[in-house]
C-alpha positions in Angstrom: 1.2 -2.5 -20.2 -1.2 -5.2 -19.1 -1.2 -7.0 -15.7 -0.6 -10.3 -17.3 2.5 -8.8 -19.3 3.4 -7.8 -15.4 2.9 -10.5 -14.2 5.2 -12.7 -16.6 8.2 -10.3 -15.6 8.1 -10.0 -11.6 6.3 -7.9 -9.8 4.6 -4.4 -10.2 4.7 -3.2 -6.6 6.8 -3.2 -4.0 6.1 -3.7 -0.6 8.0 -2.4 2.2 8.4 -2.3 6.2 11.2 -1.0 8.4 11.3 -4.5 10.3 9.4 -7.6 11.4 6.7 -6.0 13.8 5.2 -4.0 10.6 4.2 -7.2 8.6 0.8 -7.3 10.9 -0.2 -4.3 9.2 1.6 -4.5 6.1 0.7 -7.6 4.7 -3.1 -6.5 4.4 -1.5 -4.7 1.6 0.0 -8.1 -0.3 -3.6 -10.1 0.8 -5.4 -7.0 -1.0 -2.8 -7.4 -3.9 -3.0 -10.7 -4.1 -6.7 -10.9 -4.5 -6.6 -8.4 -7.2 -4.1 -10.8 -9.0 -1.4 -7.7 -8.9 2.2 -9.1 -9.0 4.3 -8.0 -5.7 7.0 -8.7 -3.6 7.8 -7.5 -0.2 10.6 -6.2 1.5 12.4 -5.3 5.5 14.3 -2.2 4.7 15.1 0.4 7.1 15.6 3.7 6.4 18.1 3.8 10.3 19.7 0.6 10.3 20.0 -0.4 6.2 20.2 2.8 4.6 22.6 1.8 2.0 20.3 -1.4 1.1 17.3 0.9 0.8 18.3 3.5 -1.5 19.8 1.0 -3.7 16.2 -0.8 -3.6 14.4 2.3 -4.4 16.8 3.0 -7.3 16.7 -0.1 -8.8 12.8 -0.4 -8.6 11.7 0.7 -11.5 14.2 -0.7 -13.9 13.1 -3.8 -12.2 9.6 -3.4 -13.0 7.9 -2.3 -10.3 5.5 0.7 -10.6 4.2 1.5 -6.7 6.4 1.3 -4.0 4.1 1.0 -0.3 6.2 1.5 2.4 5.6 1.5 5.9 6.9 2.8 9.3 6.2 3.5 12.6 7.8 5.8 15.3 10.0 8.4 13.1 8.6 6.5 10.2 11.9 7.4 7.3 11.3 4.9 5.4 8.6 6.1 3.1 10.4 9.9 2.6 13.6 8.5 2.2 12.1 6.1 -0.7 10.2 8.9 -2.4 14.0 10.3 -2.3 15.6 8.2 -4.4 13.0 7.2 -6.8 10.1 8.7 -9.3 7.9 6.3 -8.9 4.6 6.8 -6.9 5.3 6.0 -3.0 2.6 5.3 -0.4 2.7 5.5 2.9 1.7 3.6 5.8 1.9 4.8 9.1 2.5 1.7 11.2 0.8 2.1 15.0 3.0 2.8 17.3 3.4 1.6 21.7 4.0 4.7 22.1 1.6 7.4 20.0 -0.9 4.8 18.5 1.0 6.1 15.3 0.2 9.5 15.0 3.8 10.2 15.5 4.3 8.2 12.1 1.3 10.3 10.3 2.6 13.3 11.1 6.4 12.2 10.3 4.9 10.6 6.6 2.8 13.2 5.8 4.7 16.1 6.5 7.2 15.7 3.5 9.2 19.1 1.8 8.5 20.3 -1.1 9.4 17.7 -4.2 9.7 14.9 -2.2 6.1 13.3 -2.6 4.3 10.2 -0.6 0.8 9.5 -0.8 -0.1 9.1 3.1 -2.6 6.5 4.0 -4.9 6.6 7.4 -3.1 4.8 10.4 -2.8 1.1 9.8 -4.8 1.3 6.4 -2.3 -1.2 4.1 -5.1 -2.6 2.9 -6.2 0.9 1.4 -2.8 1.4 0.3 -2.6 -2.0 -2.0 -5.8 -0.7 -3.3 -4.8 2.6 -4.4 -1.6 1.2 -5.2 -4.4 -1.4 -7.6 -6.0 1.8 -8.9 -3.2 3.3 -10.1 -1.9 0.6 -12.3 -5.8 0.2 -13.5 -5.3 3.4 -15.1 -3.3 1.6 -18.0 -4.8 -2.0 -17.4 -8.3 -3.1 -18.2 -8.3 -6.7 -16.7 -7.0 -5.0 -13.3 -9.7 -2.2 -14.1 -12.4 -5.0 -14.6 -11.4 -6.1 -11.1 -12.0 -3.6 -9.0 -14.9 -2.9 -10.1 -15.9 -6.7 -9.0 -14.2 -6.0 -5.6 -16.5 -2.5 -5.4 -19.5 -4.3 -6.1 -18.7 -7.0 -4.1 -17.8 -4.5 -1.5 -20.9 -2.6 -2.1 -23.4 -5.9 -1.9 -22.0 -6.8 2.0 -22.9 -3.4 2.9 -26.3 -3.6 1.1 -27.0 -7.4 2.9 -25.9 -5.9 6.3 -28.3 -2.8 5.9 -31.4 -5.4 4.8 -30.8 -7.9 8.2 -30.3 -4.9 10.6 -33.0 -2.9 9.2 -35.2 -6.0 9.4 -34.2 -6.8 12.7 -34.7 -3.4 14.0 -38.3 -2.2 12.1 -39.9 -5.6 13.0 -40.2 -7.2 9.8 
């Protein structure tokens, strides 16, 4: 299915945070998204306080459309296990900082899922990583989305080549 095809019915990926203080973090995932031109909503559901709302939402994701689910948590950080749960579709994690732990509680809570229960676990914080691979993996049946990515990684690549030429210039006298 292409991304324009996507596009016309909703959105492909989901987006979702256990409450208002994760959207710092998360929405680096949408602004990521959005760039890409990848179709997304986002989502407060909490694994604690709206458990009933959230398995229903997982559920219901992929006859709605969507194809990754991002979800992230902080502290005991549920939410992306109990998504994986109660869906087949591909689940990404983000573990949220935390007061607390500086969110290594919520790496060690997302990564550590049993057996069957799958969630690709990002770095601390990394949402923006998270809409990308959530970007690559629908790339792998959509050339347009394909074609730009590889635009973002050379684009990507060209800031790091312009730093390197001014601070190697600065530094070797040139």
């Amino acid at each position: 299915m292409t991304n324009e095809k996507q596009t016309v019915h909703g959105p492909v990926v989901g987006i979702c945070m256990g409450s208002e203080s994760d959207l710092p973090v998360m929405k680096e995932a949408a602004e990521v998204l959005e760039h890409l031109q990848v179709a997304y909503e986002v989502r407060i559901l909490s694994a604690h306080r709206t458990p009933v709302e959230m398995t229903s939402y997982a559920e219901a994701a992929q006859g709605r459309g969507l194809c990754v689910l991002i979800a992230g948590a902080g502290g005991a950080a549920h939410l992306p296990g109990m998504i994986a749960a109660s869906t087949v579709l591909p689940v990404l994690g983000v573990p949220v900082p935390s007061r607390h732990l500086q969110g290594l509680d919520s790496l060690l809570s997302i990564v550590q899922m049993p057996g069957g229960v799958p969630v690709g676990t990002l770095a601390i914080g990394q949402a923006k990583n998270a809409g990308l691979l959530a970007a690559r993996i629908l790339a792998t049946t959509d050339d347009a989305l394909r074609s730009r990515l590889e635009v973002y990684h050379r684009d990507m690549s060209g800031k790091v080549r312009e730093t390197d030429d001014k601070v190697h210039a600065q530094f070797s006298g040139e």
